[in-house]
Structure formats: structure tokens, C-alpha cells
C-alpha positions as CSV (number, residue, x, y, z in Angstrom):
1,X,12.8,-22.0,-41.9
2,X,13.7,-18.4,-42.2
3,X,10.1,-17.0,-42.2
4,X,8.6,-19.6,-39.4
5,X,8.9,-16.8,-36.8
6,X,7.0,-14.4,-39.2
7,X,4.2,-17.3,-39.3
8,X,3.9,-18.6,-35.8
9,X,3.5,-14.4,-35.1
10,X,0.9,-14.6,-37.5
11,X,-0.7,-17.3,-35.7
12,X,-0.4,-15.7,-32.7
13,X,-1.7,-12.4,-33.5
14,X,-5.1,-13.9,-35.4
15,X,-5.5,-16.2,-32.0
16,X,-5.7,-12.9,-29.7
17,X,-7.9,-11.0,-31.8
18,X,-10.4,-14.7,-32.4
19,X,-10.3,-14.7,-28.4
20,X,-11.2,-10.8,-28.4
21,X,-13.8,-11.5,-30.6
22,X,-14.9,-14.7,-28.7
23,X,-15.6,-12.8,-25.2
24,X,-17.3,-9.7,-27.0
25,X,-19.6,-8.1,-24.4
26,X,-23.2,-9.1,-25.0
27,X,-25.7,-6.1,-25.1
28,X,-26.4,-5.5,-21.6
29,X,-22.7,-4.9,-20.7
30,X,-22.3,-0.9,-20.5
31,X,-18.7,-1.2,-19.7
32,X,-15.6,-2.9,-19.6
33,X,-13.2,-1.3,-17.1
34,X,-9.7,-3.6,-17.4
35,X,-11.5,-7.0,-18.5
36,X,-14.1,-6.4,-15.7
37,X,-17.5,-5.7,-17.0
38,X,-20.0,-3.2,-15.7
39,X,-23.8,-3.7,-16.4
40,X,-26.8,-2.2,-17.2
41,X,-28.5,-3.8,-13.9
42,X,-25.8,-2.1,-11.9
43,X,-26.9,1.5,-13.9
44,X,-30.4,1.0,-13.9
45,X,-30.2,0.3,-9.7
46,X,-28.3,3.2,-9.3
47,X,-31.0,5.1,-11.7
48,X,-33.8,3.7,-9.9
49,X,-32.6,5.4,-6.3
50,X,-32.3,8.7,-7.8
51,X,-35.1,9.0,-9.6
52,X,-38.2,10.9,-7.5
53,X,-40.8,8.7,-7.9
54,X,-43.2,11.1,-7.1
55,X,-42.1,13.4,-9.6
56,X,-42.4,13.6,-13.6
57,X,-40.6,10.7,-15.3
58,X,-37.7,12.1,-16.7
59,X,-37.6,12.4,-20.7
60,X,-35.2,9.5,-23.0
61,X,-32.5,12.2,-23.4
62,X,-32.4,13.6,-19.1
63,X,-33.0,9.6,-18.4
64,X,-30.1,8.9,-20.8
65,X,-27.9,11.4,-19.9
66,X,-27.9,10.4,-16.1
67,X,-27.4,7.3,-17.2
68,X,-24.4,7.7,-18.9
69,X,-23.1,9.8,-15.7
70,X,-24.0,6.9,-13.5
71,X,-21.7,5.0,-15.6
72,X,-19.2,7.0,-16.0
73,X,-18.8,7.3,-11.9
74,X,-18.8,3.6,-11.9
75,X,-15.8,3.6,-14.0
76,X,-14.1,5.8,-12.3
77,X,-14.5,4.1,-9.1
78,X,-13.8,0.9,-10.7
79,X,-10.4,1.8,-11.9
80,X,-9.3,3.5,-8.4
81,X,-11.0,0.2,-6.2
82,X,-8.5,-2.0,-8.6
83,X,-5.6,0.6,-7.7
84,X,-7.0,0.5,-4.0
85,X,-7.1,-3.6,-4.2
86,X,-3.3,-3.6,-5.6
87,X,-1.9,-1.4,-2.7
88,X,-3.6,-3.6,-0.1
89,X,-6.2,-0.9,0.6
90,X,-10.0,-2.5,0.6
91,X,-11.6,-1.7,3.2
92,X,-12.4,-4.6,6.1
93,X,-15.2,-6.2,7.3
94,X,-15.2,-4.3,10.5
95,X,-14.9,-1.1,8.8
96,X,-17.9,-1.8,6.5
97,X,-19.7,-3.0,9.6
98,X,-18.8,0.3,11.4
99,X,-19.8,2.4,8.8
100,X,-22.6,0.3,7.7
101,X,-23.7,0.2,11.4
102,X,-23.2,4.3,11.1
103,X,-25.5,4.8,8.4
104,X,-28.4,3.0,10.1
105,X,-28.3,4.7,13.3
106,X,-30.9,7.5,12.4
107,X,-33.5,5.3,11.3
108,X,-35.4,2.6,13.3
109,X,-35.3,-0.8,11.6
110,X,-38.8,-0.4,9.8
111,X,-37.7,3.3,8.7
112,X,-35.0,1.6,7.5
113,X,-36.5,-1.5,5.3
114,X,-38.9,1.0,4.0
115,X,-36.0,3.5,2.3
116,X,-34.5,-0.1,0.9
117,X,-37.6,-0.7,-1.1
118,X,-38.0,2.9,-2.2
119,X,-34.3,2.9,-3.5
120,X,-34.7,-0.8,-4.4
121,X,-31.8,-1.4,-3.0
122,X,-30.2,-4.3,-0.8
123,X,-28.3,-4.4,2.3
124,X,-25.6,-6.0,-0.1
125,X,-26.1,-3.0,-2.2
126,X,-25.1,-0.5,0.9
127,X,-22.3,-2.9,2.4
128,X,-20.8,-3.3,-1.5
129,X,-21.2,0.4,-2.3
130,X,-19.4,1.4,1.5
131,X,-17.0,-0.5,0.8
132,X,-16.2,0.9,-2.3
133,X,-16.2,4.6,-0.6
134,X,-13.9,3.9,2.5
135,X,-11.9,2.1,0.1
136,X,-11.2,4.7,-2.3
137,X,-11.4,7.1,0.5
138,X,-8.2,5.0,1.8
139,X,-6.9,4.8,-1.7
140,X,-6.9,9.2,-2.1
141,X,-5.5,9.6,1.6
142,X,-2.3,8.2,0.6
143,X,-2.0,9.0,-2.8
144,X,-3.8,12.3,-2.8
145,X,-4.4,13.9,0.6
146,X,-1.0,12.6,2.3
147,X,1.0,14.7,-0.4
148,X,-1.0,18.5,0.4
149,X,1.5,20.6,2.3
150,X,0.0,24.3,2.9
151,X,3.0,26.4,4.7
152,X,3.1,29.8,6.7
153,X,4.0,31.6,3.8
154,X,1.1,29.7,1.0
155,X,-1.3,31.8,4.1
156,X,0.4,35.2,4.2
157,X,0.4,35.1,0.2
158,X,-3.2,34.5,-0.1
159,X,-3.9,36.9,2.8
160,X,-1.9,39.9,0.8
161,X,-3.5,39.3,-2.4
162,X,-6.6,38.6,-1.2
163,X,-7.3,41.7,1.9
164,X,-10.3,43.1,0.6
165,X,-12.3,39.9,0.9
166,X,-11.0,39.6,4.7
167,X,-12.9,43.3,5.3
168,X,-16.9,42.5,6.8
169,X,-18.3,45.9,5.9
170,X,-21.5,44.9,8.1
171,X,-22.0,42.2,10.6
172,X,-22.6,38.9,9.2
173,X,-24.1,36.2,11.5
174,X,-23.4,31.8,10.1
175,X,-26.8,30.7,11.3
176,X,-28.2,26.9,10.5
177,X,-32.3,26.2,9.9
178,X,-35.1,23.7,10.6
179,X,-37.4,24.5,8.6
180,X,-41.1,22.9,8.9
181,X,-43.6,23.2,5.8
182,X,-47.6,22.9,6.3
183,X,-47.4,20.9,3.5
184,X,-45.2,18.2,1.9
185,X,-42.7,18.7,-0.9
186,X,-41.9,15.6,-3.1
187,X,-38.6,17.1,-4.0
188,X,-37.1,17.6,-0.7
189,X,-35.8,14.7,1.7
190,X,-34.9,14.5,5.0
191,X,-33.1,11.1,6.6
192,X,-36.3,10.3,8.7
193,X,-38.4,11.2,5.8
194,X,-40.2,13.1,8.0
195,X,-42.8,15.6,6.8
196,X,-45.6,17.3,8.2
197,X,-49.1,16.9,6.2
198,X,-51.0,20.2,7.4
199,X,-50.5,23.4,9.5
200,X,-51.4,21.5,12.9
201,X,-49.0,18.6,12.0
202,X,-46.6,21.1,11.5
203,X,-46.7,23.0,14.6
204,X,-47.1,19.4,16.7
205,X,-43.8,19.0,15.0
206,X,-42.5,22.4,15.6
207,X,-43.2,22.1,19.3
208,X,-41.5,18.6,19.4
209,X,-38.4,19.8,18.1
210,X,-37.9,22.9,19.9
211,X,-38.5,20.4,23.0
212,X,-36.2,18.3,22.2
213,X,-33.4,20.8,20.8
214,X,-33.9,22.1,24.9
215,X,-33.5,19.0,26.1
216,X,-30.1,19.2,24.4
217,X,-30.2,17.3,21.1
218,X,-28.1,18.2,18.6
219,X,-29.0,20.8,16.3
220,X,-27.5,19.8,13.0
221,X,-29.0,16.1,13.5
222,X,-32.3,17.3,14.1
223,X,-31.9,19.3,10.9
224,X,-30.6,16.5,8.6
225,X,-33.4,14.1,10.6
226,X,-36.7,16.4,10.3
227,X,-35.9,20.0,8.3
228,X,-37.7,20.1,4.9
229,X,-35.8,21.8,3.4
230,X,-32.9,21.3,0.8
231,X,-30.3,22.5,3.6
232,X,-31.6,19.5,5.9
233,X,-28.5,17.5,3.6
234,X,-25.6,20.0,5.3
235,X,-27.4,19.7,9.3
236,X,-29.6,23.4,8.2
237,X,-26.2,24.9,7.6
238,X,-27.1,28.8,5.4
239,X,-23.3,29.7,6.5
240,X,-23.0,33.6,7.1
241,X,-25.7,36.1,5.6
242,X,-25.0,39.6,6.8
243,X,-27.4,41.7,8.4
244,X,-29.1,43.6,5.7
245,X,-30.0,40.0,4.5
246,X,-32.5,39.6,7.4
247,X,-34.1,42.9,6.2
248,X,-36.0,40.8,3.6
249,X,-37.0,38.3,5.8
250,X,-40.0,38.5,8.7
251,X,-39.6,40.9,11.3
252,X,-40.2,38.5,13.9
253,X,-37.3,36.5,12.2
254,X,-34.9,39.0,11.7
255,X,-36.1,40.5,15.6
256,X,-35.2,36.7,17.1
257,X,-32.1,35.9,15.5
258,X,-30.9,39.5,16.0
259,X,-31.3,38.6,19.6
260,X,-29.3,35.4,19.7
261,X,-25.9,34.6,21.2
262,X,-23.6,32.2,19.5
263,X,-24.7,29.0,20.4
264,X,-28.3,29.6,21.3
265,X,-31.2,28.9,18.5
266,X,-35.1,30.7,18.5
267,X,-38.4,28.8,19.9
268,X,-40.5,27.9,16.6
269,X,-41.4,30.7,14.6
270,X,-44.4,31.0,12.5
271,X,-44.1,31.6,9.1
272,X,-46.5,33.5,6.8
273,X,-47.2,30.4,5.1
274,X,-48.3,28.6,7.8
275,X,-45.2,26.6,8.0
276,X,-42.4,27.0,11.3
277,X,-38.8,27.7,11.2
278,X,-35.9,27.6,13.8
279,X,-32.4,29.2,13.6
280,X,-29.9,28.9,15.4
281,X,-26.9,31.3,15.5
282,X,-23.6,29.3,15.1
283,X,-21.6,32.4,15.1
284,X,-21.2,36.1,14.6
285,X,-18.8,38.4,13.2
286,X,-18.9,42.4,13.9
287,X,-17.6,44.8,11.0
288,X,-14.3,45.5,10.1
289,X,-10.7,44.4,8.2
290,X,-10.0,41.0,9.7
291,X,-6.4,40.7,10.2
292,X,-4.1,37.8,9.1
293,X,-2.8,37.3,13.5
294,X,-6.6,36.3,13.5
295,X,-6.5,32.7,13.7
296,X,-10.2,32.1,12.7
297,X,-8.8,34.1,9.3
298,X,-5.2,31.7,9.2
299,X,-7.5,28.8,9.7
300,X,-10.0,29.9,7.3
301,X,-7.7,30.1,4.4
302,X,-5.5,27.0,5.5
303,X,-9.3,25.4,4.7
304,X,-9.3,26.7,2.0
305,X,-6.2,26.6,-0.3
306,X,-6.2,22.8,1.1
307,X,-9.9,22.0,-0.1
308,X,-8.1,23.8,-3.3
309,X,-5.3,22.0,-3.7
310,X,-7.1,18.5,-3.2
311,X,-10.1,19.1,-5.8
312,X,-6.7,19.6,-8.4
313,X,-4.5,16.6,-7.1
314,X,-7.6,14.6,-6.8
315,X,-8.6,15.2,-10.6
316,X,-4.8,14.9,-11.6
317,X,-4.7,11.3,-9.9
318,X,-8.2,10.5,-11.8
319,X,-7.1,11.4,-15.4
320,X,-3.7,9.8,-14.6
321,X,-5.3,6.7,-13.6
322,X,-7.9,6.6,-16.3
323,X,-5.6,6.8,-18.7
324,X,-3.9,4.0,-17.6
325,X,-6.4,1.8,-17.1
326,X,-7.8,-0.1,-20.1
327,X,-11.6,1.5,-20.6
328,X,-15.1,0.6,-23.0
329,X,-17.5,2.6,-22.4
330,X,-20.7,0.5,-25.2
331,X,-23.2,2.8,-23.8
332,X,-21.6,6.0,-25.3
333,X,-21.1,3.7,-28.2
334,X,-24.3,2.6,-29.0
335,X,-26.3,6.0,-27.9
336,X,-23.9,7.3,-31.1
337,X,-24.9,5.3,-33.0
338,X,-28.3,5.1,-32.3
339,X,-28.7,8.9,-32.4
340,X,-29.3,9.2,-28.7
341,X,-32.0,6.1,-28.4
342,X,-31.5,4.2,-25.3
343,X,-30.5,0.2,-26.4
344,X,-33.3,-2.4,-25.9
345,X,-33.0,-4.8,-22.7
346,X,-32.3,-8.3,-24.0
């Protein structure tokens, strides 16, 4: 009687490990974040869109390597959607909807179909993965964003220590690019995939846009819609290049945006290469120590001791929860173990 305890313990601990044993994850399962299992299909989705098609196949270490990072974000944002779904967090059907709706708005619907079956992705796919983001999003605001406090005196600190970078020895001008190539580059993107195929497609394009900027459409869309170039992502945003910058550029570049007011951007300018640019000048600032009563320079460090601040708390909250969670990564396993070969489909 004495050592029943001892035995039904016994019992009980051989039944829990025959049941962990019993729902083993078969091959294809990647990950197991907290019982719930994340999949090679899932991965190999999220591959697929990033993957230029029209560029070299990547080797079986870089395909690998991605592979594991794609799996490694969808752990992470597995463990903080559970957190999210536990604090009553996940986004709603409207707010999916809303951003969903969002997200379509630059394209027309073919535009749109066709960028699904170049991803391969499904309108299920977006809707799932935005509601993942706002949910999250939700998720950091409170426990992340909702805690960053910068005061009066965080500013004046920064300010003191930090003078020298506050004095513009030469006029610096934030200007933002659409840039138009005579010929198309695989490795850049633009939302409306847009690209022109020659140098008379590209100034037919050049003369659209500068029509349309007059007209009044906004700059940074047209940039994100049509500019091929990699600053098309950030609306043709360079942020502030002094003056002497411009000194390596085109005369007739450096001439027009020289020229321009805050606000105002140049008609198309031809490029030696046959291709067009247009800048527009978002705004200037003349030489000089920039004092901290300027409140361009309070607002500027505000940004950026808060932008700061969150990238730490944010990566505090993420270890903290990871270690909390309950977390299998097979993939990393088995690419051991295989001495970085890439497990067979079953």
C-alpha cells in the first residue's frame, strides 16, 4: 500500500511520454509553437512570394537559410497572435476588410489577380496574414508602445550630448524621386508593376506622370505606384542630401532642384541613360547650429529616442514571450543533422 502512489506516478509519467510519442510531428511539420504546428506548405508559400522569379534560383544553403528565417518569423508571430488571442485582441472582420479593402485600392482587379498568381498566394492568404499584423499590431500597442514615455528633460539630454550633430555646415535639401528606366529591372518593383520597356515608353511615361503630379496627385503614391526604383517602397523618399551631393549629379539636375521651393517637384528630366527622373523638394534647411527652442529639432529627437525606445521594448517583449512559450523548431533540427541538406517532401 505504501509504494502505490510511487506506481500509479509511474503509470502516469510513462502514459504522458507514450502520448508525446503518439502525436510526434510527421516530416513536413517545421514547427510546433505551444502544441500548434507550423508547416512546410506555410514556408514554402511564404518562399515562393519572395523569390524573384526572374532572377537566378537561389543556391540549397541562401534557399535554406531564408527558409529557416521564414520560420522563425512565423514563430514569433505565432506566439504573440496566442498572447493577442488571450487578451481579447484579434483583429475583426471589419478591420481585416478595411485593411484588406486598403491594400487593394492601387491596383485594378485584374492587376490585382495577376500579383496573386505571381506570389501564389490567396485572398485567404492576404485576409489570414492581415489579420495576423493588426493583431499583433494591437497586441504591441498595449503592451509595448502604451508604456514609451519620452519627457522634456529625455530631449534636452540628448540635445546637450548630442549638439554637434544638430550643426548643418551646408544646406541640405529632403527631396523624394520618380525615377523612370528605358529599360526594365527584374529586381526592382513598384505596386502597379509598372515599367517602361524602351526610351519612348519611358518618356510616354515621363510625360504622364508629370501630367498627372500637376493635376495634383500625390507625389509619394505616384512614386510607390510607377518609380523603378528601390525607393518606390518609401513614396521616392532619399531624405536630406546636402548640396555638395548634387555636385556629382547632372547639371541639369542639380540646376532644377536647386531651383525648387518646398513643396514644388521638377518637369521630367532626362537622364544620360536615356531614362527620366523627377524630384520633388520636400524641404530645405540653410546652414547653421540648430537650436534645441526649434521645434522641428524637439520633434526630431522626440522621433527619435521614441523609435529607440520601442525597437528595445519591442525585442524585450519578444524574448520574454518566447521564452515562455513552449517552442520546436524540426527544421533547425533536421538541417543539423543533415549537415545543412534541405529534408525531402513526403
Amino acid at each position: 500500500m505504501i509504494r502505490k502512489p510511487l506506481v500509479v506516478a509511474a503509470l502516469g509519467v510513462c502514459a504522458l511520454l507514450s502520448c508525446r510519442q503518439q502525436v510526434a510531428p510527421g516530416p513536413d511539420v517545421w514547427a510546433v509553437v505551444d502544441g500548434k504546428p507550423i508547416t512546410r506548405q506555410e514556408v514554402e508559400k511564404i518562399f515562393r512570394s519572395r523569390v524573384n522569379a526572374d532572377a537566378p534560383a537561389p543556391s540549397q544553403e541562401e534557399a535554406l537559410s531564408l527558409e529557416l528565417g521564414i520560420l522563425d518569423e512565423l514563430i514569433n508571430s505565432e506566439i504573440l497572435l496566442e498572447r493577442a488571442n488571450k487578451m481579447n485582441l484579434l483583429a475583426s472582420d471589419a478591420e481585416v476588410d478595411e485593411k484588406f479593402t486598403e491594400s487593394k485600392s492601387p491596383y485594378t482587379e485584374e492587376e490585382f489577380q495577376k500579383k496573386l498568381q505571381e506570389t501564389g498566394l490567396t485572398v485567404d492568404d492576404l485576409r489570414n496574414d492581415i489579420r495576423r499584423q493588426l493583431s499583433i499590431q494591437k497586441l504591441l500597442n498595449r503592451e509595448v508602445v502604451s508604456k514609451i514615455s519620452i519627457t522634456e528633460q529625455d530631449v534636452t539630454d540628448f540635445y546637450n550630448q548630442n549638439r554637434a550633430q544638430f550643426n548643418v555646415v551646408e544646406p541640405r535639401y529632403h527631396i523624394a524621386e520618380i525615377v523612370i528606366t528605358p529599360r526594365p529591372d527584374p529586381t526592382v518593383y513598384n505596386r502597379k508593376n509598372d515599367k517602361a520597356k524602351d526610351e519612348a515608353e519611358a518618356g510616354r511615361k515621363a510625360a504622364m506622370l508629370a501630367q498627372r503630379l500637376a493635376a495634383g496627385a500625390d507625389f509619394a503614391q505616384m512614386a510607390m505606384d510607377y518609380s523603378e526604383d528601390p525607393s518606390a517602397s518609401t513614396g521616392g523618399d532619399l531624405g536630406f542630401e546636402p548640396e555638395s551631393a548634387f555636385n556629382k549629379s547632372d547639371p541639369a539636375l542639380k540646376k532644377a532642384v536647386l531651383s525648387l521651393k518646398a513643396g514644388q517637384a521638377t518637369q521630367p528630366i532626362h537622364t544620360k541613360d536615356g531614362g527620366y527622373v523627377i524630384v520633388r523638394l520636400m524641404a530645405k534647411e540653410t546652414a547653421g547650429q540648430r537650436q534645441l527652442a526649434d521645434a522641428q529639432v524637439q520633434q526630431a529627437i522626440r522621433d527619435g529616442l521614441r523609435t529607440r525606445k520601442e525597437q528595445l521594448l519591442r525585442s524585450a517583449y519578444l524574448v520574454e514571450a518566447r521564452d515562455e512559450a513552449h517552442v520546436a523548431n524540426h527544421l533547425a533540427r533536421q538541417v543539423l543533422e543533415s549537415s545543412g541538406k534541405l529534408p525531402e517532401a513526403k
